[in-house]
C-alpha positions as CSV (number, residue, x, y, z in Angstrom):
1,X,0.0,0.0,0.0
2,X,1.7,3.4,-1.2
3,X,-0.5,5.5,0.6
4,X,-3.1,5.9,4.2
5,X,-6.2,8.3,4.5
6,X,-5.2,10.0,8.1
7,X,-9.6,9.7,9.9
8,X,-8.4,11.4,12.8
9,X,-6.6,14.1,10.8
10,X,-9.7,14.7,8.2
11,X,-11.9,14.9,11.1
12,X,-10.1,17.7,13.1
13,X,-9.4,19.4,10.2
14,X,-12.4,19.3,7.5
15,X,-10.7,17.9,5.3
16,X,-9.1,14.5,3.3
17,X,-5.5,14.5,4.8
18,X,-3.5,11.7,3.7
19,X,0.3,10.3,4.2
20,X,2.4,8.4,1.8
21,X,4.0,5.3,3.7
22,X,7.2,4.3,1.4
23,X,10.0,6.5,3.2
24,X,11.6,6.2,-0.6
25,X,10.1,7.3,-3.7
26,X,11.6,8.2,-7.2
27,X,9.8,11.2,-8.9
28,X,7.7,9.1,-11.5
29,X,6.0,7.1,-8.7
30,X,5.3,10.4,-6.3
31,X,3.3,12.0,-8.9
32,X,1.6,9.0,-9.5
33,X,0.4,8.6,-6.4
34,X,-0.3,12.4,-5.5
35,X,-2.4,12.2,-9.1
36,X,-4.1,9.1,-7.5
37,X,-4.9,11.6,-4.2
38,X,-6.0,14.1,-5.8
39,X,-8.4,12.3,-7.1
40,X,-9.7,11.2,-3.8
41,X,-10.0,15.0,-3.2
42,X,-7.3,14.7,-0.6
43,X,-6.4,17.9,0.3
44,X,-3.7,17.9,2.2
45,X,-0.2,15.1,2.2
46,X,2.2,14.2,4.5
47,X,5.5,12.7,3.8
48,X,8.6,11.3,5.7
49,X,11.0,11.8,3.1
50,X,14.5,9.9,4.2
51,X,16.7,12.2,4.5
52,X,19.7,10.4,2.9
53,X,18.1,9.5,-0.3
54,X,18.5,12.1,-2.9
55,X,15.8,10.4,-5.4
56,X,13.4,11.0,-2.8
57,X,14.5,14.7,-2.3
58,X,14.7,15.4,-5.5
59,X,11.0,14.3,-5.6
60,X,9.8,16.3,-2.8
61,X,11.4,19.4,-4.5
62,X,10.3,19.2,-8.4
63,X,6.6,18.0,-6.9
64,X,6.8,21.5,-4.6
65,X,6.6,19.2,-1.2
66,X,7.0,21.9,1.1
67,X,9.7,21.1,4.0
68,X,7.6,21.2,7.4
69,X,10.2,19.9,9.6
70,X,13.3,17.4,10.0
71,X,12.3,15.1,12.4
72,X,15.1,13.4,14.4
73,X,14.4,10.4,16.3
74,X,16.6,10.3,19.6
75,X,17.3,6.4,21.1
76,X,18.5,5.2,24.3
77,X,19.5,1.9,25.4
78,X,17.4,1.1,29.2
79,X,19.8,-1.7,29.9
80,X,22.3,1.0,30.2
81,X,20.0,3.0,32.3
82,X,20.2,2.7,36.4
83,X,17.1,3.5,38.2
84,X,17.1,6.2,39.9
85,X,17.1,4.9,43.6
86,X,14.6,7.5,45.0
87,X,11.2,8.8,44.2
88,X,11.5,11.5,42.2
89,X,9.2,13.5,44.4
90,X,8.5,16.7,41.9
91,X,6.8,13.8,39.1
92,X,3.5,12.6,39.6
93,X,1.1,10.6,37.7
94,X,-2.0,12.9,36.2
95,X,-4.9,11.1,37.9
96,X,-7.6,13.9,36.2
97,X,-9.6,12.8,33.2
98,X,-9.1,16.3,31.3
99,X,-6.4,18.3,30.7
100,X,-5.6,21.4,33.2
101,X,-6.0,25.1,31.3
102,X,-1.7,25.1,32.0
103,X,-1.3,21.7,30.0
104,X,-3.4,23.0,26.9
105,X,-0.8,25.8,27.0
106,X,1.9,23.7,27.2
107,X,0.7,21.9,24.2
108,X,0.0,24.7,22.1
109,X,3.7,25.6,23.3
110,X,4.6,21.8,21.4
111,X,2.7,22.5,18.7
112,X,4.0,25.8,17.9
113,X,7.3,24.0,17.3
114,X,6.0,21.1,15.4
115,X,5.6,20.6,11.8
116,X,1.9,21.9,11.7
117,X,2.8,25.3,13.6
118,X,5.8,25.5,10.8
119,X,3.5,25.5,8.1
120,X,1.8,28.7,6.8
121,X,-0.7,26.6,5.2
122,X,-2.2,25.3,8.2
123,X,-4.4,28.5,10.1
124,X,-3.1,28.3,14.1
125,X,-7.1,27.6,15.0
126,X,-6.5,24.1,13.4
127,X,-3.0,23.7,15.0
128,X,-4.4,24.1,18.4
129,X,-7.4,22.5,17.1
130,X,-4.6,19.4,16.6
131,X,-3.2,20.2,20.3
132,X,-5.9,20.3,22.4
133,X,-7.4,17.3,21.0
134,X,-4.2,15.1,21.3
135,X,-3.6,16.5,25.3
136,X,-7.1,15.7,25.7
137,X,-6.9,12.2,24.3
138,X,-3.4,11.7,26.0
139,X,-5.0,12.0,29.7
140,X,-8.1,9.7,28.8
141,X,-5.7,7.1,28.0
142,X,-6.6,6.8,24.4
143,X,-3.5,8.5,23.0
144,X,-1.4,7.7,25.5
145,X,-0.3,5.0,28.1
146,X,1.0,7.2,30.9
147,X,1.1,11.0,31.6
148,X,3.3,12.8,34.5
149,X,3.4,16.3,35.6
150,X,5.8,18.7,37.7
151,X,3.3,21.1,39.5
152,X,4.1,24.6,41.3
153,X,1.8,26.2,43.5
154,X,-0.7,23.7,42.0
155,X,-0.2,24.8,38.8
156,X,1.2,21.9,36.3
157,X,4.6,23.9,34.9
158,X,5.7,20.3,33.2
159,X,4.6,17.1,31.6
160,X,5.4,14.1,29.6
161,X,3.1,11.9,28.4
162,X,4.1,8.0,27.1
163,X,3.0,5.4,24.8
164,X,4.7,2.6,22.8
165,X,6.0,1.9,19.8
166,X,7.5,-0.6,17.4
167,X,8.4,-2.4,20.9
168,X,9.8,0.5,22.2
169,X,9.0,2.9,24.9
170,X,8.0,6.7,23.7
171,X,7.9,9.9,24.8
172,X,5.3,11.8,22.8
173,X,4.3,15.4,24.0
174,X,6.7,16.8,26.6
175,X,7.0,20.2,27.5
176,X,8.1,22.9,30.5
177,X,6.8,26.2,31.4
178,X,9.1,29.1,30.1
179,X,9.4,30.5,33.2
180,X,10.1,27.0,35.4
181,X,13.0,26.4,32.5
182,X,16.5,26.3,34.2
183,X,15.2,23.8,37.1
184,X,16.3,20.0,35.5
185,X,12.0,19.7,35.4
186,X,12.9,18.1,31.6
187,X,15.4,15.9,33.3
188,X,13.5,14.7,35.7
189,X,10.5,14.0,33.5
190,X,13.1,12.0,31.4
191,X,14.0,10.3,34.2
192,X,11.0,9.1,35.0
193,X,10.3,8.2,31.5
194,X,13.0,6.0,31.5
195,X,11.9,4.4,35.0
196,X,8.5,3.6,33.8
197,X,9.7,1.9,30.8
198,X,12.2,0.0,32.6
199,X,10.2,-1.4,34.9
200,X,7.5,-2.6,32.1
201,X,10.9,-4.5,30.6
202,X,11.4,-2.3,27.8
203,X,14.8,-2.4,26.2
204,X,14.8,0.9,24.1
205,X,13.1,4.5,24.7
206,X,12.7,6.2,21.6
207,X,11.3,10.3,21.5
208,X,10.9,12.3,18.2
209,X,11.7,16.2,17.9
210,X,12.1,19.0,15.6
211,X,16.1,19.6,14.6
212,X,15.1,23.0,15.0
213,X,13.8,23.0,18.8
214,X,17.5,23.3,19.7
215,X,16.7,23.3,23.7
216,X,15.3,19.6,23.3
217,X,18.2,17.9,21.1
218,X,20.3,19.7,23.5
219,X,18.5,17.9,26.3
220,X,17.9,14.5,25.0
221,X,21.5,14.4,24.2
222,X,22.7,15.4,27.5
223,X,20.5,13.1,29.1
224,X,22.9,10.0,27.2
225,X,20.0,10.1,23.9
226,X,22.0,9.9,20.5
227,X,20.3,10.3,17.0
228,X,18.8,6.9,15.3
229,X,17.4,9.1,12.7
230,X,16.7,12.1,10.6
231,X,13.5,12.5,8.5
232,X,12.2,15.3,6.3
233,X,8.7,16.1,6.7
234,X,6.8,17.4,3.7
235,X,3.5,18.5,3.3
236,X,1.8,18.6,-0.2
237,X,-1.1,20.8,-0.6
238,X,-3.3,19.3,-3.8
């Protein structure tokens, strides 16, 4: 199958989104299949280009992919990982079923970064459409496994949520208020990541993040991550 109608994405946003699944595509066969999506009326294609093939680049570019985001996946090895010996006592697990007002902001913060607040194409009202929907669905459990926060004066200023995948533990949305930066909160919430996963007998921890959110490669590396990965993101708009 070249290619997947996204129903979550069409939904939020009002119309066909799509994503192409071959991470390698020659020119020919990508206008092929964005012919065949157009005429699905599919509006709107994603694309995880790798980054070290130059037949699929050269695609993205003559088909006018526009370049959302590079996406780097970061890896860690939990065998190599001690658990920390005491409670981490600034991480707890979110017991509510819906988001606090400080994690919506938080995820807007995320999405802001990401490759849908990069795109000019796509209106902010739908990117924090996207946001609050997937914090929401993250702390009913049906987007995510697992979600902890740091809270100050009973305000969450940090959080992480987890899930799985490909047999691997992953981090998907984590974030820290601007003004609680400076205080190892990310660390922590890595930390704790890592804990959860090791106890559950997971082997690997994987997270995905922008190359150009700087302050997050910078802390996934420091925290012993190294690079599996780099993808280019397009986004076709038919």
């Amino acid at each position: 199958m070249q290619f997947q109608i996204l129903k979550f994405d069409t939904k939020l946003f009002g119309f066909k989104v799509a994503k192409i699944l071959p991470t390698k595509i020659s020119p020919v066969k990508l206008r092929a299949i964005l012919n065949t999506l157009r005429s699905k009326k599919v509006r709107l294609v994603y694309w995880q280009a790798d980054s070290s093939d130059k037949k699929s680049q050269t695609a993205a570019k003559k088909l006018h992919g526009f370049l959302s985001s590079k996406q780097v996946t970061y890896l860690i090895n939990l065998k190599k990982v001690t658990i920390s010996p005491t409670f981490i006592d600034e991480v707890k697990t979110y017991q509510a079923k819906k988001p606090s007002p400080e994690m919506k902001q938080l995820a807007i913060y995320i999405g802001t970064l990401s490759r849908f607040g990069t795109d000019p194409k796509i209106p902010k009202k739908l990117m924090k459409k996207m946001y609050h929907a997937w914090i929401k669905n993250s702390v009913n459990s049906s987007a995510a496994d697992q979600v902890f926060v740091i809270r100050n004066k009973n305000k969450v200023v940090g959080m992480c949520t987890l899930s799985t995948k490909n047999k691997r533990g992953d981090i998907r949305l984590l974030a820290v208020a601007p003004g609680c930066r400076g205080k190892k909160f990310g660390t922590k919430l890595i930390q704790t990541a890592e804990n959860y996963f090791i106890k559950k007998n997971y082997s690997k921890l994987q997270v995905v993040t922008q190359e150009s959110n700087i302050a997050a490669c910078k802390l996934y590396k420091k925290c012993g991550f190294h690079i599996e990965s780099i993808n280019n993101f397009y986004h076709f708009w038919l």
